[in-house]
C-alpha positions in Angstrom: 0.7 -32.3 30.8 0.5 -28.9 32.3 3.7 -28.0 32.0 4.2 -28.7 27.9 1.2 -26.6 27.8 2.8 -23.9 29.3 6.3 -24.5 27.1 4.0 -24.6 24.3 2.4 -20.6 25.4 6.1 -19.2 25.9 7.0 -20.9 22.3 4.1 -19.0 20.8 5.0 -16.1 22.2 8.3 -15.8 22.1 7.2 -16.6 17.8 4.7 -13.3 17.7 7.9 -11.1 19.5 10.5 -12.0 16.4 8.0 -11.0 13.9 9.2 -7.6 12.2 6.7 -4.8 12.0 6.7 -5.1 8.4 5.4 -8.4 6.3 7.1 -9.7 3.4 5.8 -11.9 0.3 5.9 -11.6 -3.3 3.1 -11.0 -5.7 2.6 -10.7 -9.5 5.8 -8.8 -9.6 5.3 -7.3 -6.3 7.6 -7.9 -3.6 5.0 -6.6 -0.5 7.1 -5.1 1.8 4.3 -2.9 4.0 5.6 -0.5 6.7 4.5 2.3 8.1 7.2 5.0 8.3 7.8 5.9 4.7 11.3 6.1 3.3 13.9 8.2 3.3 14.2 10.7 0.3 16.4 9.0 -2.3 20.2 9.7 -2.9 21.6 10.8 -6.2 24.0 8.7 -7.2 26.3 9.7 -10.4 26.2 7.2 -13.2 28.4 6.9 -15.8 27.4 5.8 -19.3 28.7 2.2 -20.0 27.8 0.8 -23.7 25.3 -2.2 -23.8 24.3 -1.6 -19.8 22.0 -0.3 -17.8 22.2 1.6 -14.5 19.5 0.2 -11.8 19.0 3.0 -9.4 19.9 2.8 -5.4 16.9 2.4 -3.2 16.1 2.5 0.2 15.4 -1.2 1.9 14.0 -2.1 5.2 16.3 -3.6 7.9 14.4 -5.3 10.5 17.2 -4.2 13.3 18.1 -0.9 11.5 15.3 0.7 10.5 15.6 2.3 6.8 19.4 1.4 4.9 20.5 2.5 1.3 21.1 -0.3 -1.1 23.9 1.0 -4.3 22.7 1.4 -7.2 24.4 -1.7 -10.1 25.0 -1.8 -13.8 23.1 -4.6 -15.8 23.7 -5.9 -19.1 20.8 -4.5 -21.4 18.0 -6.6 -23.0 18.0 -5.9 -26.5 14.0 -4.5 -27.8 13.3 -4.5 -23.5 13.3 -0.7 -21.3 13.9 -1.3 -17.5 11.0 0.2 -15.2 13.0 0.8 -12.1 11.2 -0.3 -8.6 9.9 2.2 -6.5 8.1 2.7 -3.2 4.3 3.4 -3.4 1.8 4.2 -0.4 -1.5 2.2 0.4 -2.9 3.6 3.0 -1.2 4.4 5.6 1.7 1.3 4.6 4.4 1.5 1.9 5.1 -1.3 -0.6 8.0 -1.8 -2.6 7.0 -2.5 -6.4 9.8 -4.2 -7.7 11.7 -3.4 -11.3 11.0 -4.9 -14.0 11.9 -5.1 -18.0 9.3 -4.4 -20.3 8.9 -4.8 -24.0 10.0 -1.5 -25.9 6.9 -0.5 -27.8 5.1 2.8 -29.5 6.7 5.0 -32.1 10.1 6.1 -32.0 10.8 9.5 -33.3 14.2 9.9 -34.5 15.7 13.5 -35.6 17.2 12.7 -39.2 19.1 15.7 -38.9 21.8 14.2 -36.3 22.6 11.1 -38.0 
């Protein structure tokens, strides 16, 4: 008996060692991803236009082993009537949580110059 009580301690703690330092989940849109070392600056990255797509910038993701990796930037097909909010990194606290993008309805007035057409 004493000795599966003692497995059981080493099992438990060898569990609380492999957990990263930051957490992971996903809420209303929010993929909470809370670290304390904030993230590198972000690269520029040239983008070419490509008719009926949209560019989804590169961003800086967390690597448990690595510390802080850039993932490329990707073309996706627009959404007709939709405008992409790209994801960013925002600070609570003294923790940073990535806000994934996401596509919102186009909406509000658009101004067109008559004169170009």
């Amino acid at each position: 008996m004493r000795g599966n009580k003692l497995i059981g301690l080493l099992v438990a703690g060898a569990a609380a060692l492999a957990v990263p330092t930051g957490c992971m989940g996903t809420t209303h849109g929010y993929v909470v991803a809370t670290y304390e070392s904030p993230p590198p600056a972000p690269r520029e990255e040239v983008v070419y236009y490509r008719q009926g797509y949209v560019w989804i910038h590169g961003n800086w993701v967390r690597d448990s082993y690595a510390g802080w990796r850039w993932q490329n930037g990707y073309y996706v097909r627009e959404r007709p009537g939709y405008v992409y909010n790209h994801g960013r990194w925002e600070q609570h606290g003294r923790n940073y949580v990535w806000v994934e993008g996401t596509w919102r309805p186009r909406s509000g007035v658009v101004i067109r110059d008559h004169r170009r057409y």
